[in-house]
N, CA and C atoms as a LAMMPS dump frame, in Angstrom:
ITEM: TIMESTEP
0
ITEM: NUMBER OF ATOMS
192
ITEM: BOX BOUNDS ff ff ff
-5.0000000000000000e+02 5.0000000000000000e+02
-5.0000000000000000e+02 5.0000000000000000e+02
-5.0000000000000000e+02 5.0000000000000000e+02
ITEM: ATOMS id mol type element x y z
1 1 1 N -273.395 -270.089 -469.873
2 1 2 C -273.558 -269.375 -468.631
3 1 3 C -272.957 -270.215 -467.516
4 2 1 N -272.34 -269.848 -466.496
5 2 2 C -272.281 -270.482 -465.568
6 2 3 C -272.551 -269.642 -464.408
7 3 1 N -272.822 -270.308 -463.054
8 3 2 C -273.071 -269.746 -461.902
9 3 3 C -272.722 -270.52 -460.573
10 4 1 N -272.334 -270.291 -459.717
11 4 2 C -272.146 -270.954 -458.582
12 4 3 C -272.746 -272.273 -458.041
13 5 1 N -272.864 -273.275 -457.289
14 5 2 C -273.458 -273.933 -456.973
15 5 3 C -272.934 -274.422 -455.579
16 6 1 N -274.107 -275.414 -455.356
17 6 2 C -273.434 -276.594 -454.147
18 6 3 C -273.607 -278.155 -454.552
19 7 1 N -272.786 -277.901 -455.928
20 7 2 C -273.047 -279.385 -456.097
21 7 3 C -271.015 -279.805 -455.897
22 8 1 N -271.04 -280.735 -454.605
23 8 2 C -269.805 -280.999 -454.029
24 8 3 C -269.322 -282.094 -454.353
25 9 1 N -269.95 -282.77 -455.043
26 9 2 C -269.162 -284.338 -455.36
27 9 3 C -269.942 -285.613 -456.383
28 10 1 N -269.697 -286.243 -456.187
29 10 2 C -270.271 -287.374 -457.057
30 10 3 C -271.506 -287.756 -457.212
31 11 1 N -272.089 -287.602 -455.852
32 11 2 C -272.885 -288.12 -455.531
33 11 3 C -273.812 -287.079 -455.434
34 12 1 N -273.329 -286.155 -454.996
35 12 2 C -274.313 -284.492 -456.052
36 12 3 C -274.597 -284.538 -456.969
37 13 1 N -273.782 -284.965 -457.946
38 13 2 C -273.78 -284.916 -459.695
39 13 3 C -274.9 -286.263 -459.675
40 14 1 N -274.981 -286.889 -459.323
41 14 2 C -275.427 -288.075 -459.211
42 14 3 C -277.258 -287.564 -459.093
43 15 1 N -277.593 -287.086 -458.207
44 15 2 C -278.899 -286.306 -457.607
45 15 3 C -279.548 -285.498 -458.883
46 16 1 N -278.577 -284.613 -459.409
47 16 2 C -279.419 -283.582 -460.059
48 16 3 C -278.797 -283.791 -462.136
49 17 1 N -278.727 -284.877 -462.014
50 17 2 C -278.581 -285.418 -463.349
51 17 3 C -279.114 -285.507 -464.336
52 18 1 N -280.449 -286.18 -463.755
53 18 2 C -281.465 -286.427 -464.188
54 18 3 C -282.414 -285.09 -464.813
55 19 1 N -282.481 -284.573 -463.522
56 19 2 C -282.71 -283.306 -464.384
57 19 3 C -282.314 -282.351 -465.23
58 20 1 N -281.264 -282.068 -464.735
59 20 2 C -280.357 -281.081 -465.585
60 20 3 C -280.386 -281.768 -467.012
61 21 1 N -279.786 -283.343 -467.291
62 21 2 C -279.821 -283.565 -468.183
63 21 3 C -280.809 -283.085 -469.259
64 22 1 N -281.848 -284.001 -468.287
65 22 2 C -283.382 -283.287 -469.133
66 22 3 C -283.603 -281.678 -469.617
67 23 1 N -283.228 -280.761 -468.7
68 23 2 C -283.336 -279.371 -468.886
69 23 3 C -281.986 -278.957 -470.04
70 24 1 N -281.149 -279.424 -469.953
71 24 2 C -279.743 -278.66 -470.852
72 24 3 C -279.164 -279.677 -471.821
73 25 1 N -279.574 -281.306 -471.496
74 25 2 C -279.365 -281.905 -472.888
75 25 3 C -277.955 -283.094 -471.995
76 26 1 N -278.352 -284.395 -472.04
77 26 2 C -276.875 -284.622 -471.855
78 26 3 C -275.784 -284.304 -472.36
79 27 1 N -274.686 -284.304 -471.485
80 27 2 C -273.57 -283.595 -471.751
81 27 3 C -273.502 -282.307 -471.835
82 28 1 N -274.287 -281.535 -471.93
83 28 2 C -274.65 -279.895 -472.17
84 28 3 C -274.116 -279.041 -471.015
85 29 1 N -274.025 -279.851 -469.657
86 29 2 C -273.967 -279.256 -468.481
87 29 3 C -272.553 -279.909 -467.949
88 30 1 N -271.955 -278.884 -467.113
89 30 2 C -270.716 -279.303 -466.268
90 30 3 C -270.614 -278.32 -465.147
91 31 1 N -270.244 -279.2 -464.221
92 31 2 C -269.601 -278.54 -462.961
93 31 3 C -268.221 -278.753 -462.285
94 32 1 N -267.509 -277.956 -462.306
95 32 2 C -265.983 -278.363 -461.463
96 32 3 C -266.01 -278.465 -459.886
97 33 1 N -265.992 -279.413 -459.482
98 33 2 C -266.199 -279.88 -458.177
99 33 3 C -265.141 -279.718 -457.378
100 34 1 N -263.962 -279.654 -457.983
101 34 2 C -262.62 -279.274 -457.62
102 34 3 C -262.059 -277.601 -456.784
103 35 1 N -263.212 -276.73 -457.04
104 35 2 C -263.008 -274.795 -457.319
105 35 3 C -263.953 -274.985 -455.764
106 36 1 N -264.125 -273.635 -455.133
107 36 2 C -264.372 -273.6 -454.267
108 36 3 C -265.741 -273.673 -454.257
109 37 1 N -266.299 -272.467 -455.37
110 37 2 C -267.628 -272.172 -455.616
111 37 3 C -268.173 -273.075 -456.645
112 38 1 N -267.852 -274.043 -456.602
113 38 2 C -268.461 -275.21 -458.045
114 38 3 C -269.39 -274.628 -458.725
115 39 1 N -268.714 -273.998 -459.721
116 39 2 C -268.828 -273.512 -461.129
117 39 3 C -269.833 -274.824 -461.712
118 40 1 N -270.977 -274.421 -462.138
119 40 2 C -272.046 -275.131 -463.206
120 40 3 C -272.577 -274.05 -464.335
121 41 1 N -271.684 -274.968 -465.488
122 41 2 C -271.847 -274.018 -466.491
123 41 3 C -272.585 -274.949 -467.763
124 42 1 N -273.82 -274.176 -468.303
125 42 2 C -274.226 -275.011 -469.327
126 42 3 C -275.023 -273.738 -470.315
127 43 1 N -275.75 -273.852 -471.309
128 43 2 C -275.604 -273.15 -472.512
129 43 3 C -276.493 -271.971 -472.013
130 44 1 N -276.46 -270.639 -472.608
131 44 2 C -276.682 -269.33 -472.506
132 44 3 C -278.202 -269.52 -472.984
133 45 1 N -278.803 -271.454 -473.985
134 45 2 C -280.186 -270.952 -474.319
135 45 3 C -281.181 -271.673 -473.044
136 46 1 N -280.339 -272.103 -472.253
137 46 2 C -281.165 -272.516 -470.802
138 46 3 C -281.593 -271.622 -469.866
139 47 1 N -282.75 -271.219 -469.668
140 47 2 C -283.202 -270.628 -468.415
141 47 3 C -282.802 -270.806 -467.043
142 48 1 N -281.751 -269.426 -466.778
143 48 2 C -280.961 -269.954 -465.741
144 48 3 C -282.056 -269.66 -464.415
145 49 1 N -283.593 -269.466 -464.493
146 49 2 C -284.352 -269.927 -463.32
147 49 3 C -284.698 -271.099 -463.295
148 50 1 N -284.667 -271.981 -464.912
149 50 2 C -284.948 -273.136 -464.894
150 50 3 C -283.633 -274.073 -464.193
151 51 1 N -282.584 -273.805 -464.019
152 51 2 C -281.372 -274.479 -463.409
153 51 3 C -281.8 -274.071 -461.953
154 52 1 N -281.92 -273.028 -461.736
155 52 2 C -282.211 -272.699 -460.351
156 52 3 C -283.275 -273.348 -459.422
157 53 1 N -284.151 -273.332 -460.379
158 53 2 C -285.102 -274.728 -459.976
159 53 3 C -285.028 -275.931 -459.746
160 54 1 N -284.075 -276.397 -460.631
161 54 2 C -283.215 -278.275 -460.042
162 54 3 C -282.309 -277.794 -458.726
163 55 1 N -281.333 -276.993 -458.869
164 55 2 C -280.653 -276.453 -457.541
165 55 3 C -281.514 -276.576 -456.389
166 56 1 N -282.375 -275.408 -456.112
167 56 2 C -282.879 -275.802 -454.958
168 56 3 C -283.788 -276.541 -454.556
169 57 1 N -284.617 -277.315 -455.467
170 57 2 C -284.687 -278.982 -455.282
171 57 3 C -284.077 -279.936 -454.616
172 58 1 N -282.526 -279.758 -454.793
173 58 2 C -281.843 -280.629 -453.838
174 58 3 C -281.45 -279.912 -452.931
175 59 1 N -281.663 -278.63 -452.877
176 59 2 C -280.711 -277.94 -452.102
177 59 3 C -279.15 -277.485 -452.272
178 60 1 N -278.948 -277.15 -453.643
179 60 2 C -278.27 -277.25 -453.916
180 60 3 C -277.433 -275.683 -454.5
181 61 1 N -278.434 -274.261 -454.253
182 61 2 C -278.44 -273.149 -454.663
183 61 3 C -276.83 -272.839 -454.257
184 62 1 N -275.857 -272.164 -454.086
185 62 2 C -274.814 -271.597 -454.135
186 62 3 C -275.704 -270.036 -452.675
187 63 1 N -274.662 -269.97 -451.567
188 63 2 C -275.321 -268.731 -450.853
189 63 3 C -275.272 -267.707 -451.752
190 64 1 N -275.838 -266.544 -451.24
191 64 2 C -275.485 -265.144 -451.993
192 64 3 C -274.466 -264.093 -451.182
């Protein structure tokens, strides 16, 4: 699955690591930081409210 985000750089990736890791598995998760809408895409058996939940933790949800 992937979905939008606001994770913008290194030091984003850096913030919500920890969790995500924990929630989708290291390595399981990626985001292109490069695209406008930074694409975070990780597996279809993750609860994408459970991602949504590290997101806006940091603040990190994508607008609608």
């Amino acid at each position: 699955m992937t979905i939008d985000s606001k994770i913008n750089c290194g030091g984003c990736i850096a913030k919500v690591q920890g969790d995500l890791d924990a929630l989708c598995g290291s390595g399981n998760w990626s985001v292109d930081t490069t695209v406008a809408n930074k694409p975070l895409t990780f597996s279809d058996d993750v609860d994408v409210d459970d991602v949504l939940d590290v997101l806006e933790k940091y603040n990190m949800v994508a607008d609608e």
